[in-house]
N, CA, C and O atoms as CSV, one atom per row, in Angstrom:
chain,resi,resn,atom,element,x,y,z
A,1,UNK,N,N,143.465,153.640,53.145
A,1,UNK,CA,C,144.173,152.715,54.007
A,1,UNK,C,C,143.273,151.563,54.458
A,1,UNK,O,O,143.630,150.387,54.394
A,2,UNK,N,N,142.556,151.808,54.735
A,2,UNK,CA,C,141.147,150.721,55.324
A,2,UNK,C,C,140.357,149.597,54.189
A,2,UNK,O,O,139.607,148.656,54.446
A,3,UNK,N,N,140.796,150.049,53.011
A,3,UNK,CA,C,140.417,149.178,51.705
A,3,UNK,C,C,141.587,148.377,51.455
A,3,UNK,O,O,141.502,147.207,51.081
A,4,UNK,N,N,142.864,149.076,51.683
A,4,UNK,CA,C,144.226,147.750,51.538
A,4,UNK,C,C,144.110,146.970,52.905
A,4,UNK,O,O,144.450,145.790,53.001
A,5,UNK,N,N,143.751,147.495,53.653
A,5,UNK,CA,C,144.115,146.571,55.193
A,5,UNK,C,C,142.897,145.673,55.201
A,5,UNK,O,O,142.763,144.848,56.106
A,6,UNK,N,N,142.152,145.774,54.396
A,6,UNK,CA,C,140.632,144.975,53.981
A,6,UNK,C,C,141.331,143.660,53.376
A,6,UNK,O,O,141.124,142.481,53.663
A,7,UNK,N,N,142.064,144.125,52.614
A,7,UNK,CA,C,142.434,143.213,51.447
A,7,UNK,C,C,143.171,142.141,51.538
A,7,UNK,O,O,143.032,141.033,51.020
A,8,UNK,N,N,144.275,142.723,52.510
A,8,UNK,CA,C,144.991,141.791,53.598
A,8,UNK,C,C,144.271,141.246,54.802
A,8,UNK,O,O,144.505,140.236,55.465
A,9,UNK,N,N,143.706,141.801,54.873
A,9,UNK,CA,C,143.015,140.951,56.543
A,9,UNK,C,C,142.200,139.817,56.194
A,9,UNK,O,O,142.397,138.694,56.660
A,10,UNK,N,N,140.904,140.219,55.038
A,10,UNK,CA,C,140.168,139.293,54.553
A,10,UNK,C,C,140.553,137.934,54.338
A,10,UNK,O,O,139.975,137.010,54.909
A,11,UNK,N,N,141.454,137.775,53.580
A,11,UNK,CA,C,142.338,135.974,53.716
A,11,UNK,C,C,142.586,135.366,54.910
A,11,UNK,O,O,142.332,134.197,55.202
A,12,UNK,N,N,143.246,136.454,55.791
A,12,UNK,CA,C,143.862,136.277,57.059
A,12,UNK,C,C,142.621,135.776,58.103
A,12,UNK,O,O,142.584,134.940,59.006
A,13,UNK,N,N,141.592,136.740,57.505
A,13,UNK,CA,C,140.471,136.285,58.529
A,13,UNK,C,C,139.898,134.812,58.152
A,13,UNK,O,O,139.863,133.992,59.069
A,14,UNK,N,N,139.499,134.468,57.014
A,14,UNK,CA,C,139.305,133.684,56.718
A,14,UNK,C,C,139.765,132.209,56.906
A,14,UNK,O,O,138.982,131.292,57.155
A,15,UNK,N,N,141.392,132.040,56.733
A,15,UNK,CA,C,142.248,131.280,57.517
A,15,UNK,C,C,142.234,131.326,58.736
A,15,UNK,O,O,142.493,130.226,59.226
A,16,UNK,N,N,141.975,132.413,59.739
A,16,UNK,CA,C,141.414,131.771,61.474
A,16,UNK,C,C,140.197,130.967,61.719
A,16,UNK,O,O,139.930,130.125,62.577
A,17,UNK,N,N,139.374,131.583,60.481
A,17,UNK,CA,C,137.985,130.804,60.947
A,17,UNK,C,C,138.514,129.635,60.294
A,17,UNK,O,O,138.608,128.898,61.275
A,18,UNK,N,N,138.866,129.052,59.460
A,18,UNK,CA,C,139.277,128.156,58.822
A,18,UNK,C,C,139.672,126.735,59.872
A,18,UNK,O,O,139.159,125.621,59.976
A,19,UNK,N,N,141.047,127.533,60.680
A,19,UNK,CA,C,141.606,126.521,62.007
A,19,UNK,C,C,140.710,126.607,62.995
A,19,UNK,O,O,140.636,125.671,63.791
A,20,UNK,N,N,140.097,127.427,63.094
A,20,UNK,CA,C,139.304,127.380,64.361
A,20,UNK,C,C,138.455,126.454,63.693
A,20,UNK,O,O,138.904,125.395,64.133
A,21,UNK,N,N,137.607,126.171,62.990
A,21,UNK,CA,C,136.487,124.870,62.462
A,21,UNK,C,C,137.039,123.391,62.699
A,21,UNK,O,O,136.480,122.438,63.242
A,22,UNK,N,N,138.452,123.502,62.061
A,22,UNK,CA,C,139.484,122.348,62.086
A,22,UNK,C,C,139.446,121.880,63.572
A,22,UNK,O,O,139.162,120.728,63.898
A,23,UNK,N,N,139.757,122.874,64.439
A,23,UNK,CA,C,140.472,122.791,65.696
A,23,UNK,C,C,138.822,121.558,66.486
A,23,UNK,O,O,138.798,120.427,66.971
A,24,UNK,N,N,137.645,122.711,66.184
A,24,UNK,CA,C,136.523,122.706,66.851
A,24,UNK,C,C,136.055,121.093,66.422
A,24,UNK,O,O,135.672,120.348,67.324
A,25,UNK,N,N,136.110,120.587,64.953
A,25,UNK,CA,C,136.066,119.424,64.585
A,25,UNK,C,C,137.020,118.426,64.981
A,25,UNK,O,O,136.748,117.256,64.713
A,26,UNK,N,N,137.842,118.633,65.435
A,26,UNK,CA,C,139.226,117.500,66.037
A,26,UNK,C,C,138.832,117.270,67.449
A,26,UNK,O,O,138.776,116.072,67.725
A,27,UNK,N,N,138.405,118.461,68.882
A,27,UNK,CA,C,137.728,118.319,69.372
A,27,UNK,C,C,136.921,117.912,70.129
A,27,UNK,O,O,136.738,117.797,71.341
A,28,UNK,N,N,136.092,117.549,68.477
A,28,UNK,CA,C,134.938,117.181,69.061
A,28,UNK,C,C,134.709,115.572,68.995
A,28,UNK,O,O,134.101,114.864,69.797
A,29,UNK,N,N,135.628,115.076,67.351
A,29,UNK,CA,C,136.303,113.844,67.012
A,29,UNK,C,C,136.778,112.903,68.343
A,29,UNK,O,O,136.521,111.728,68.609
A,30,UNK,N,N,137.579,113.919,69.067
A,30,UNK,CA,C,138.549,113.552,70.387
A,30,UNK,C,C,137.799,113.641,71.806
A,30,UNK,O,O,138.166,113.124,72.862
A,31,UNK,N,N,136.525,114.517,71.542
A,31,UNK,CA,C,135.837,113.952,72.516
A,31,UNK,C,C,134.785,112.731,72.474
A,31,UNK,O,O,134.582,112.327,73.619
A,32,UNK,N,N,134.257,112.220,71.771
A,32,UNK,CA,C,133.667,111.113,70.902
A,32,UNK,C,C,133.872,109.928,71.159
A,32,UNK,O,O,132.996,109.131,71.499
A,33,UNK,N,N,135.412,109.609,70.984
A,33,UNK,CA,C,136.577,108.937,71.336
A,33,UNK,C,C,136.707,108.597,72.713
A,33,UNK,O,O,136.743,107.435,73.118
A,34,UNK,N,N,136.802,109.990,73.701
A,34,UNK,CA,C,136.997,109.619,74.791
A,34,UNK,C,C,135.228,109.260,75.621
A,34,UNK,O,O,135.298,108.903,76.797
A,35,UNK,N,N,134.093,109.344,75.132
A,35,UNK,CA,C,133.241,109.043,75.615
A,35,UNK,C,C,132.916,107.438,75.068
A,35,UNK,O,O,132.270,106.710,75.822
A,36,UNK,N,N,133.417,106.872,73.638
A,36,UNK,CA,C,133.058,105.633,73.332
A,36,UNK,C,C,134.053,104.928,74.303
A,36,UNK,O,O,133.566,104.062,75.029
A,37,UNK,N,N,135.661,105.243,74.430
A,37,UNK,CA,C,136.101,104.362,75.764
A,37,UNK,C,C,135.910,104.548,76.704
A,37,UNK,O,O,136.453,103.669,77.373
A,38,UNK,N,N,135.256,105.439,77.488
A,38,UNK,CA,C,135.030,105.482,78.731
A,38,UNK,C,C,133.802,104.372,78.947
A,38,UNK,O,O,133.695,103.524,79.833
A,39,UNK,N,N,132.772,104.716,77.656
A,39,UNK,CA,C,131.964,103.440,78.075
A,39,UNK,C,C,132.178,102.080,77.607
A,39,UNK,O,O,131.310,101.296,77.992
A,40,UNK,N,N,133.194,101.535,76.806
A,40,UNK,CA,C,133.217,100.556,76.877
A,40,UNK,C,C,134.031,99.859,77.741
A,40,UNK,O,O,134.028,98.633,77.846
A,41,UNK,N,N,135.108,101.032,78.699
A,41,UNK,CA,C,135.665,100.494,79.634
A,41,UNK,C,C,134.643,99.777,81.040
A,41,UNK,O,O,134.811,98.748,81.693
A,42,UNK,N,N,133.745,100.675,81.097
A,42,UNK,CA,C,133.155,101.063,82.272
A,42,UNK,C,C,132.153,99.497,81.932
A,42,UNK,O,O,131.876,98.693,82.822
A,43,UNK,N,N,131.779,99.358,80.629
A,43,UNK,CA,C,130.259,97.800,80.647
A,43,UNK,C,C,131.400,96.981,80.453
A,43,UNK,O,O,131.028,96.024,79.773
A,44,UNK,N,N,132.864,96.869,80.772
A,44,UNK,CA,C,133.817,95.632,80.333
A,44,UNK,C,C,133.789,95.391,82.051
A,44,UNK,O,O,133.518,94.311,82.576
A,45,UNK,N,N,134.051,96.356,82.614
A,45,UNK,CA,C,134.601,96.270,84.146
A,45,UNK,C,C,133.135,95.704,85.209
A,45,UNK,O,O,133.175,94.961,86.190
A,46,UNK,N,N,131.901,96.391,84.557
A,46,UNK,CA,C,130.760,95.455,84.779
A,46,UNK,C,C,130.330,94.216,84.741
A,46,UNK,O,O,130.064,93.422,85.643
A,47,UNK,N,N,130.267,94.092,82.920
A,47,UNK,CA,C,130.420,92.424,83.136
A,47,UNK,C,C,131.323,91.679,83.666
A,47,UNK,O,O,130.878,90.640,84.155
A,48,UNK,N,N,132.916,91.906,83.780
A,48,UNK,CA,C,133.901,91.423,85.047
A,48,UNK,C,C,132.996,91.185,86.158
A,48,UNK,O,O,132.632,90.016,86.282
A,49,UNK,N,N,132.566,92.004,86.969
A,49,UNK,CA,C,132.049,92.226,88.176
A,49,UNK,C,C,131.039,91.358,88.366
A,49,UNK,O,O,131.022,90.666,89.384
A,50,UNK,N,N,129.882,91.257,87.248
A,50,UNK,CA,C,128.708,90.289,87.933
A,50,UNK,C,C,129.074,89.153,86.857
A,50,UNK,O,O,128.096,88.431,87.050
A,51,UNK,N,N,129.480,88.793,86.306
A,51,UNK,CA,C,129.957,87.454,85.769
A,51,UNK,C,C,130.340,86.622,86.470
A,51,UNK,O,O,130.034,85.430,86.426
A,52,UNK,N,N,131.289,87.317,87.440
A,52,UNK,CA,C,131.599,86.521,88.522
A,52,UNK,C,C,132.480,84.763,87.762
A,52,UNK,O,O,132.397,83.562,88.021
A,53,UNK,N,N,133.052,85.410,87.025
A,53,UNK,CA,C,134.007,84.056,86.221
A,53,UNK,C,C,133.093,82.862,85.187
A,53,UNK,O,O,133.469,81.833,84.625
A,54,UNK,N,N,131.891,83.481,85.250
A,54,UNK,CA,C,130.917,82.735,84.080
A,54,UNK,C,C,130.523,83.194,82.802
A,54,UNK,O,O,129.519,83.890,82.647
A,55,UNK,N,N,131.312,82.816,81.820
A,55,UNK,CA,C,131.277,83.267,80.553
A,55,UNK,C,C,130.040,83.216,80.172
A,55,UNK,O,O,129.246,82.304,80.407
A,56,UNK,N,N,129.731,84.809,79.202
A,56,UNK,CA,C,128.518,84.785,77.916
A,56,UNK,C,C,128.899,85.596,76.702
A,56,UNK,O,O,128.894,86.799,76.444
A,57,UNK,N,N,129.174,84.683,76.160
A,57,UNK,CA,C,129.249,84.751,74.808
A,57,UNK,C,C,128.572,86.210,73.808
A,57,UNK,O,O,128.969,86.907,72.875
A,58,UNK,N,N,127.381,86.113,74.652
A,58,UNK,CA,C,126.454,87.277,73.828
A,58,UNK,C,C,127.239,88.528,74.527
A,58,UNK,O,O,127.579,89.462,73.800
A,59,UNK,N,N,127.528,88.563,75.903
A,59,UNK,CA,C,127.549,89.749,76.385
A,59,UNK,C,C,129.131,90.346,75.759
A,59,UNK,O,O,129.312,91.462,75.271
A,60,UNK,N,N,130.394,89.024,75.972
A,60,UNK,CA,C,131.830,89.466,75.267
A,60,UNK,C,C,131.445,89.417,73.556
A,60,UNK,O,O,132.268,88.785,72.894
A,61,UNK,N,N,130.603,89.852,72.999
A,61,UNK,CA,C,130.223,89.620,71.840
A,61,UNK,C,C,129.683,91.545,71.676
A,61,UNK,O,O,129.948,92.122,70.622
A,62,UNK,N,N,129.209,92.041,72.425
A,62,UNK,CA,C,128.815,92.739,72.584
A,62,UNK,C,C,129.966,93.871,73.369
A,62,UNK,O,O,129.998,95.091,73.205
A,63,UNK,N,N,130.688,93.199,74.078
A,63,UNK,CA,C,131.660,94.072,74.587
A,63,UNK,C,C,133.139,93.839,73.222
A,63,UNK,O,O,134.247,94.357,73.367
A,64,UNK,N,N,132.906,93.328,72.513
A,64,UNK,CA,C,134.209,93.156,71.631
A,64,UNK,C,C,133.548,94.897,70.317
A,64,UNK,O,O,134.169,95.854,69.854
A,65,UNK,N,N,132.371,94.539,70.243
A,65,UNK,CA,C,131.806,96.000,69.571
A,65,UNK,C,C,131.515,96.997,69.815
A,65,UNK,O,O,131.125,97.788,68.956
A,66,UNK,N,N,131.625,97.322,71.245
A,66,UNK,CA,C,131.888,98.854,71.757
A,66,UNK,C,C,133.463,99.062,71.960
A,66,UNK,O,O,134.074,100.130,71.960
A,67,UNK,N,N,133.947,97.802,72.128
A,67,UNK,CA,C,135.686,97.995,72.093
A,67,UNK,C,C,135.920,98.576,70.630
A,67,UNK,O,O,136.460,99.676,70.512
A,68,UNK,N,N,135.458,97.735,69.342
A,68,UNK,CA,C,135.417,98.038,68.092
A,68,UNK,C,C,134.767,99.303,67.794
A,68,UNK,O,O,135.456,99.916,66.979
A,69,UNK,N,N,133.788,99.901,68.101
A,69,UNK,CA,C,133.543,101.285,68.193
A,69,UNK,C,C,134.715,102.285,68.549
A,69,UNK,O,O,135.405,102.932,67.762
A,70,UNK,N,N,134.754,102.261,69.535
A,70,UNK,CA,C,135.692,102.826,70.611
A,70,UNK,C,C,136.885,102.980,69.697
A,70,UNK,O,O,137.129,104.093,69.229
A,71,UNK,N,N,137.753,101.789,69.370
A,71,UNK,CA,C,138.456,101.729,68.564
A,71,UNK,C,C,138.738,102.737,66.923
A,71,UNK,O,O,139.825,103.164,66.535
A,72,UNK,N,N,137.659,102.863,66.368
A,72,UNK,CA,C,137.082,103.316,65.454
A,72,UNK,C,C,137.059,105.054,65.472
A,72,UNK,O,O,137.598,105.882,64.737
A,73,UNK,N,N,136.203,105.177,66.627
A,73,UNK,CA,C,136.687,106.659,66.850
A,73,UNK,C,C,137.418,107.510,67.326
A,73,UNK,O,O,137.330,108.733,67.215
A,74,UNK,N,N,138.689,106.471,68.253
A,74,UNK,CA,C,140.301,106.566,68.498
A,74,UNK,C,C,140.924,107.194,67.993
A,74,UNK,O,O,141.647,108.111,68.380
A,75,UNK,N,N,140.561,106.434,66.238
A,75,UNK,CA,C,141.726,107.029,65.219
A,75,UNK,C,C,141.923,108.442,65.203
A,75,UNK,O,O,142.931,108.930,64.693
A,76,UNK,N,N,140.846,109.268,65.833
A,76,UNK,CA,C,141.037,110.516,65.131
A,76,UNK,C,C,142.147,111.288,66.436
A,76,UNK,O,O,143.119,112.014,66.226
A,77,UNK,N,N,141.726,110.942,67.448
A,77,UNK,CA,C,142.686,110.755,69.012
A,77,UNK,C,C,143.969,110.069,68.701
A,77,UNK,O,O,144.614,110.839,67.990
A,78,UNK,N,N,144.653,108.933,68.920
A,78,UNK,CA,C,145.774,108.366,68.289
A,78,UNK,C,C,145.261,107.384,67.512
A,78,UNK,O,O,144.234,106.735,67.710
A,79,UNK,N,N,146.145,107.299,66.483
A,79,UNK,CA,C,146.129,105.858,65.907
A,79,UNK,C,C,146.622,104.780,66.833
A,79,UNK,O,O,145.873,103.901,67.259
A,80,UNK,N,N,147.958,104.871,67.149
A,80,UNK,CA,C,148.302,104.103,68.423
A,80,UNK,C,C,147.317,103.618,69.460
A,80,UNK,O,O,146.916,102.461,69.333
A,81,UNK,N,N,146.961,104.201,70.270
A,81,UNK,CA,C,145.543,103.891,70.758
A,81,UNK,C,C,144.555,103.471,70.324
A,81,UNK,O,O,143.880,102.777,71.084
A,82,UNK,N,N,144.086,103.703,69.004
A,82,UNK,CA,C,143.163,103.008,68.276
A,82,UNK,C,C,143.568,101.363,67.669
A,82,UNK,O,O,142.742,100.460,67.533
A,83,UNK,N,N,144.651,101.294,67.441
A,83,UNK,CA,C,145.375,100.017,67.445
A,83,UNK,C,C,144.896,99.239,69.128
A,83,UNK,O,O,144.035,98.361,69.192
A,84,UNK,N,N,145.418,99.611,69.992
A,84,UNK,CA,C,145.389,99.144,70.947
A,84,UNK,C,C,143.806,98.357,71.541
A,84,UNK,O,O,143.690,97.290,72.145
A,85,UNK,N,N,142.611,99.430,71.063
A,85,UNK,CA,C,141.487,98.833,71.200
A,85,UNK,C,C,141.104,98.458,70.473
A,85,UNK,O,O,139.893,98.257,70.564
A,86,UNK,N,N,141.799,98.064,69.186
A,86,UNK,CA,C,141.033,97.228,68.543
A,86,UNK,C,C,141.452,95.855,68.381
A,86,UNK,O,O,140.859,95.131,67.581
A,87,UNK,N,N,142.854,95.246,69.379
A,87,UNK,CA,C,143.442,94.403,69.601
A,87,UNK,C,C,142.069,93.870,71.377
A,87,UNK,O,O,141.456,92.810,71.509
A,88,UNK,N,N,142.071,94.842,72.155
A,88,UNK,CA,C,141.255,94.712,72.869
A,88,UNK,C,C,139.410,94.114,72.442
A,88,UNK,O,O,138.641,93.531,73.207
A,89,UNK,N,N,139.163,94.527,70.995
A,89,UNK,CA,C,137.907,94.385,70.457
A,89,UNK,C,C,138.362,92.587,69.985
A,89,UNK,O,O,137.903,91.623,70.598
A,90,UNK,N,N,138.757,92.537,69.500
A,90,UNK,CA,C,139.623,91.318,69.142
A,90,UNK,C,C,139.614,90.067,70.236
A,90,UNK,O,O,139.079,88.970,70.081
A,91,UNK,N,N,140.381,90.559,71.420
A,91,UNK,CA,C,140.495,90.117,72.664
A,91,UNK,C,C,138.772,89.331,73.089
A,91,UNK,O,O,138.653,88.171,73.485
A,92,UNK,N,N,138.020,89.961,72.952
A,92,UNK,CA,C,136.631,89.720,73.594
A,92,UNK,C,C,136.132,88.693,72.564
A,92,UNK,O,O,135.848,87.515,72.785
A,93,UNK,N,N,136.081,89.338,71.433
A,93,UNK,CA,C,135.925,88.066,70.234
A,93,UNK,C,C,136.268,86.911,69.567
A,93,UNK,O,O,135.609,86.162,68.846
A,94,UNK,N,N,137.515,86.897,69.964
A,94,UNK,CA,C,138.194,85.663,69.775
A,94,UNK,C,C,137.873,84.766,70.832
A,94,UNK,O,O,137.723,85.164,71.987
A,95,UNK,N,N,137.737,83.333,70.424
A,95,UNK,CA,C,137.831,82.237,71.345
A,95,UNK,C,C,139.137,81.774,71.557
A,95,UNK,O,O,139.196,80.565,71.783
A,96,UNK,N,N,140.089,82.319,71.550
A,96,UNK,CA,C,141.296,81.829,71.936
A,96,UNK,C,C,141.481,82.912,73.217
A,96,UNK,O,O,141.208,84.112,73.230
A,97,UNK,N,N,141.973,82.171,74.159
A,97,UNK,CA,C,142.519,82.597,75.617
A,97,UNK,C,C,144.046,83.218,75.182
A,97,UNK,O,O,145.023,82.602,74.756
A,98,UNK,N,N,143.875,84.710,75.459
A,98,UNK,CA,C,144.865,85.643,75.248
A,98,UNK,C,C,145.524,85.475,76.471
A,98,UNK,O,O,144.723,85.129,77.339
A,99,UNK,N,N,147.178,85.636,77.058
A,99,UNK,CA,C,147.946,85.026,77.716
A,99,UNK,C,C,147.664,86.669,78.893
A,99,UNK,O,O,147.435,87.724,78.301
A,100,UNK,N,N,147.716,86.680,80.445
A,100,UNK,CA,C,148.329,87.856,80.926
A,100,UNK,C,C,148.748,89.106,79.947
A,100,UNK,O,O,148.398,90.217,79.550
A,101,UNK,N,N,150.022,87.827,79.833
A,101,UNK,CA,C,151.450,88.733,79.501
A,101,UNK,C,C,151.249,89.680,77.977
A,101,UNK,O,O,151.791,90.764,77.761
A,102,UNK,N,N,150.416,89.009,77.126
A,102,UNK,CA,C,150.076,89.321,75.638
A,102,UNK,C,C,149.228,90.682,76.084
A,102,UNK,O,O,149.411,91.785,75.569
A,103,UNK,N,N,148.372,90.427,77.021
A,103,UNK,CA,C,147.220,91.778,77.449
A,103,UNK,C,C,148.723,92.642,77.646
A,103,UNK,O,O,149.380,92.892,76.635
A,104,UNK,N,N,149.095,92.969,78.673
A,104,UNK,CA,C,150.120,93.691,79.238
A,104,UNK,C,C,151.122,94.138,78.142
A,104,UNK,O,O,151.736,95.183,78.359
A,105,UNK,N,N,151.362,93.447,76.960
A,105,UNK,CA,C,152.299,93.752,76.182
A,105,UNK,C,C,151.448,94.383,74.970
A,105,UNK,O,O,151.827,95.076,74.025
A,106,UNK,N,N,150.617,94.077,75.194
A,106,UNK,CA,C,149.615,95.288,73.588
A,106,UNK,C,C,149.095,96.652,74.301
A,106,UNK,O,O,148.684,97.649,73.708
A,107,UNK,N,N,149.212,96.457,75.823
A,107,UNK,CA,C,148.589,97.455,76.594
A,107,UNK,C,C,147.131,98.132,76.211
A,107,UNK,O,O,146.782,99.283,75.947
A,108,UNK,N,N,146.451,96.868,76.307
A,108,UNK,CA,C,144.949,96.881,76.670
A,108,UNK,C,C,144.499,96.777,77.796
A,108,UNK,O,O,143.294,96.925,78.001
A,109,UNK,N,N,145.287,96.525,78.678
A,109,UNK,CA,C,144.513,96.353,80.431
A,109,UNK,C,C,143.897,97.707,80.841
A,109,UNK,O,O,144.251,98.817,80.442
A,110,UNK,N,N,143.017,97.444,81.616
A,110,UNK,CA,C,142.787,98.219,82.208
A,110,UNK,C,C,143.274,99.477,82.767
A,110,UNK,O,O,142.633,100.505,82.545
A,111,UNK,N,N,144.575,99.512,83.625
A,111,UNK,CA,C,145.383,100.618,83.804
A,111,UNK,C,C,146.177,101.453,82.632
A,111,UNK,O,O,146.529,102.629,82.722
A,112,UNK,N,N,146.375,100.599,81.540
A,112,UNK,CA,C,146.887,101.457,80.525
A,112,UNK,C,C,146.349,102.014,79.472
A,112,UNK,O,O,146.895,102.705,78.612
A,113,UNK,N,N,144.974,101.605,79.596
A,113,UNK,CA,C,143.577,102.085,78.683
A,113,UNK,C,C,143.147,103.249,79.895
A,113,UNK,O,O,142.930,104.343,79.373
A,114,UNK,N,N,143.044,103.248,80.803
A,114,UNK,CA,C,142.604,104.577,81.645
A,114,UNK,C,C,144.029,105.420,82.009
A,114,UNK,O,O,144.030,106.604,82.346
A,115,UNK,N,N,144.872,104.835,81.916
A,115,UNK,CA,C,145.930,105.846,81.423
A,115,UNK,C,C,146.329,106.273,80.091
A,115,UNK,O,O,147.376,106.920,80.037
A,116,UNK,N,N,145.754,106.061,79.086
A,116,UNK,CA,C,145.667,106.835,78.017
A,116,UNK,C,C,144.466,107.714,78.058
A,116,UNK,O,O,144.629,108.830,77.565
A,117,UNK,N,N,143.281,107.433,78.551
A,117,UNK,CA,C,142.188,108.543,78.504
A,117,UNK,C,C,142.654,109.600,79.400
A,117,UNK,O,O,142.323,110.749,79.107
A,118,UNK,N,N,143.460,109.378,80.577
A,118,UNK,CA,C,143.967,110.487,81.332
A,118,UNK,C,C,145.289,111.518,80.535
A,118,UNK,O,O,145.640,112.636,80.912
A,119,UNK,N,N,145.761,110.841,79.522
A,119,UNK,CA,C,146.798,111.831,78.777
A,119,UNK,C,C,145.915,112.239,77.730
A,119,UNK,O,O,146.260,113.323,77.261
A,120,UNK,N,N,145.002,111.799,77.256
A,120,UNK,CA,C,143.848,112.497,76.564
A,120,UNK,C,C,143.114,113.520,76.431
A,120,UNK,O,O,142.742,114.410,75.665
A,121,UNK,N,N,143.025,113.009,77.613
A,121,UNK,CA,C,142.057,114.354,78.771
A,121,UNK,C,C,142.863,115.712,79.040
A,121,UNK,O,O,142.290,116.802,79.032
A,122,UNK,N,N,144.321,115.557,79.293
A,122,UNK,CA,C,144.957,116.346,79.315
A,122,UNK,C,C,145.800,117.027,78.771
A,122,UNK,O,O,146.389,118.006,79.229
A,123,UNK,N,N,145.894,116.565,77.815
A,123,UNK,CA,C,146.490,116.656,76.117
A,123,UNK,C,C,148.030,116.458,76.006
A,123,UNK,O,O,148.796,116.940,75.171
A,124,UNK,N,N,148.386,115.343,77.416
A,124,UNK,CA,C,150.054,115.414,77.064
A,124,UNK,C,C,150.319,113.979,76.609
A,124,UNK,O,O,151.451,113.640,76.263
């Protein structure tokens, strides 16, 4: 009995460790994700702060590629979301003045980028 229940279990076992690797790699993908936006939220809301309304080029140059990071390792978190920051990576890099309303309607602002890391975080 213990050599057939071998025989059957063995696959079976194999396929848990299998999802469990999957699971452990998605994860870890999804935590990655949520640490590249947390910091590129956190040096966007900085340079806001001491810029104090005086553009540098080097620094939104630099914040358009942790958005683009960020973005990058999204995908494995949503694609949707990864869309979103990389419209935000975009945003910093472009010399064209993106409207309010355009931020608000791609939902890159601020509140709806930390409200996606909070459904992230919580997996709903």
């Amino acid at each position: 009995m213990n050599v057939v229940a071998s025989v059957f279990l063995a696959p079976l076992q194999k396929l848990l460790n299998t999802l469990q690797s999957e699971r452990h790699y998605k994860d870890k993908k999804k935590d990655e994700a949520l640490i590249a936006i947390k910091n590129a939220l956190l040096e966007t809301k900085k340079y806001i702060e001491l810029s104090q309304g005086n553009e540098d080029r080097k620094s939104e140059y630099r914040l358009a590629q942790l958005w683009g990071e960020a973005s990058v390792k999204a995908r494995h978190a949503s694609k949707r979301l990864a869309m979103r920051l990389h419209d935000k990576s975009k945003y910093w890099s472009d010399t064209i003045e993106w409207s309010r309303e355009e931020v608000l309607e791609k939902q890159f602002d601020f509140d709806s980028i930390e409200q996606s890391i909070s459904q992230l975080l919580t997996g709903s």
